[in-house]
ZAMARGU-4260 file (C-alpha; in steps of 0.2 Angstrom, whole numbers, plus 5000, padded with zeros to 4 digits):
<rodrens>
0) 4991/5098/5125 | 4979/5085/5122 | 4977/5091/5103 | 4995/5088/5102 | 4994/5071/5109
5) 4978/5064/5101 | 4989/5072/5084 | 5004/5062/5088 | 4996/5044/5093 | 4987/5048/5077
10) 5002/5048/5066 | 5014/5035/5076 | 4994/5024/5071 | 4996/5029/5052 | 5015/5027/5048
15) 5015/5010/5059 | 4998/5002/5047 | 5000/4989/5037 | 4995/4999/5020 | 4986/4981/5010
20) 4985/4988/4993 | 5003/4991/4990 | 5004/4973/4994 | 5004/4961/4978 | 4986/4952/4979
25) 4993/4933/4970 | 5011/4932/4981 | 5007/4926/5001 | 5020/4929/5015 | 5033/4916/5015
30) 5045/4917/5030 | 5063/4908/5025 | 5082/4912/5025 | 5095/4905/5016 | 5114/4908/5016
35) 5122/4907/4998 | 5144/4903/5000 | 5150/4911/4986 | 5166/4901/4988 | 5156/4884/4984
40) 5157/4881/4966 | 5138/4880/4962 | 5136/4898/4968 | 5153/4903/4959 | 5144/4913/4945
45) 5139/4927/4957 | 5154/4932/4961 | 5153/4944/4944 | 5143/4958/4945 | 5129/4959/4933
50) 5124/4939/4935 | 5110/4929/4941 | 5105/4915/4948 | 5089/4901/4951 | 5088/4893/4969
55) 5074/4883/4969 | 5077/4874/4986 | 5061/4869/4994 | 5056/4882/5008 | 5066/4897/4998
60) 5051/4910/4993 | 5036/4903/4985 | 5044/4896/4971 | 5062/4900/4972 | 5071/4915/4971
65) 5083/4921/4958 | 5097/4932/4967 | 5107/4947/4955 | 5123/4953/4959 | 5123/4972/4957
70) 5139/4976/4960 | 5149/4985/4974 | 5146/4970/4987 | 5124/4971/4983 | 5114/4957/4977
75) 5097/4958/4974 | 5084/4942/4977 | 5068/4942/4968 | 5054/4929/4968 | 5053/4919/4957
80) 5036/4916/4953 | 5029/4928/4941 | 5020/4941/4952 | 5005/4943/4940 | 4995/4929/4946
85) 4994/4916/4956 | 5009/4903/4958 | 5006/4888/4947 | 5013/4875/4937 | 5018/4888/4924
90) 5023/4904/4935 | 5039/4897/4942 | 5051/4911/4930 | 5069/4906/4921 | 5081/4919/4918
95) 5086/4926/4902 | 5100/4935/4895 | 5108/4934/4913 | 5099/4950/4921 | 5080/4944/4916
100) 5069/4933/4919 | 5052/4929/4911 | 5037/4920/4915 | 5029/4905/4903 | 5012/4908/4908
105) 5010/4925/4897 | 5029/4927/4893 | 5029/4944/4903 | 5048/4949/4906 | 5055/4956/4920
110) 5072/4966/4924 | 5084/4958/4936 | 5092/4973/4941 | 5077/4983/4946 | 5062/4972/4948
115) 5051/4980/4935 | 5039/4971/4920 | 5048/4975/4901 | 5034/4967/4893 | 5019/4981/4886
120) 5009/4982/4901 | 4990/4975/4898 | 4980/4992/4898 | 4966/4983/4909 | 4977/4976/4921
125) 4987/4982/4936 | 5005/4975/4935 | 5016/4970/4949 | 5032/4971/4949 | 5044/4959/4955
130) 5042/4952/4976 | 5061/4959/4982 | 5067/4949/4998 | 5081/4956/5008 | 5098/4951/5008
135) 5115/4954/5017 | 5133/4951/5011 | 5146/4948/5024 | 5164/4943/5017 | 5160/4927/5004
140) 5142/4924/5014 | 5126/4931/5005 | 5110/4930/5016 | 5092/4930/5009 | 5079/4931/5020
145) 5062/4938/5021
</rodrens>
């Protein structure tokens, strides 16, 4: 019976650690939420599926966050400072063709719709993909919040 216990606390242990190398190295915590009207007229290009926006308001992620609609009631909100090195003056991203964005720094690209790097991936470097914050969608009110 012991055996089974010490086997149990050991696992609850495991799955509740805080696993540090899935955690991208250059983007700190940042604590925030933010409620997005989708009836106001400057958020009124979310409202179609497959658009984007920048919200660069002071205390929102690290250096803003651009927030994807995907359709079906789902938005997505990405950082937006380029998560392949630390924020700086050239990291803060601008979106692209309405579900990219891309970085100035080394003009890596990135996919709106699923976070991941379009650029050819430097074969000496471990890439990050975008930082995903949460988000909930209730009647016109989109919530971002990490």
């Amino acid at each position: 019976m012991k055996k089974i216990i010490t086997y149990i606390c050991s696992f609850i242990f495991l799955a509740c650690s805080n696993d540090s190398s899935t955690r991208n190295p250059y983007l700190p915590e940042t604590n925030f939420s933010f409620e997005i009207n989708l009836n106001l007229p400057l958020y009124g290009s979310l409202a179609n599926p497959g658009s984007a926006i920048y919200i660069g308001n002071e205390g929102v992620g690290l250096k803003g966050v651009f927030v994807y609609n995907a359709g079906f009631g789902q938005f997505l909100a990405w950082e937006a400072s380029c998560p392949n090195h630390t924020p700086s003056s050239c990291s803060t991203m601008t979106i692209i063709n309405g579900n990219m964005c891309k970085c100035s720094c080394e003009d890596y690209e990135y996919s709106l719709v699923n976070g991941t790097m379009l650029s050819e991936i430097p074969a000496d470097k471990k890439i990050h993909e975008l930082l995903i914050y949460r988000t909930t969608a209730n009647d016109n009110v989109v919530t971002i919040f990490n």
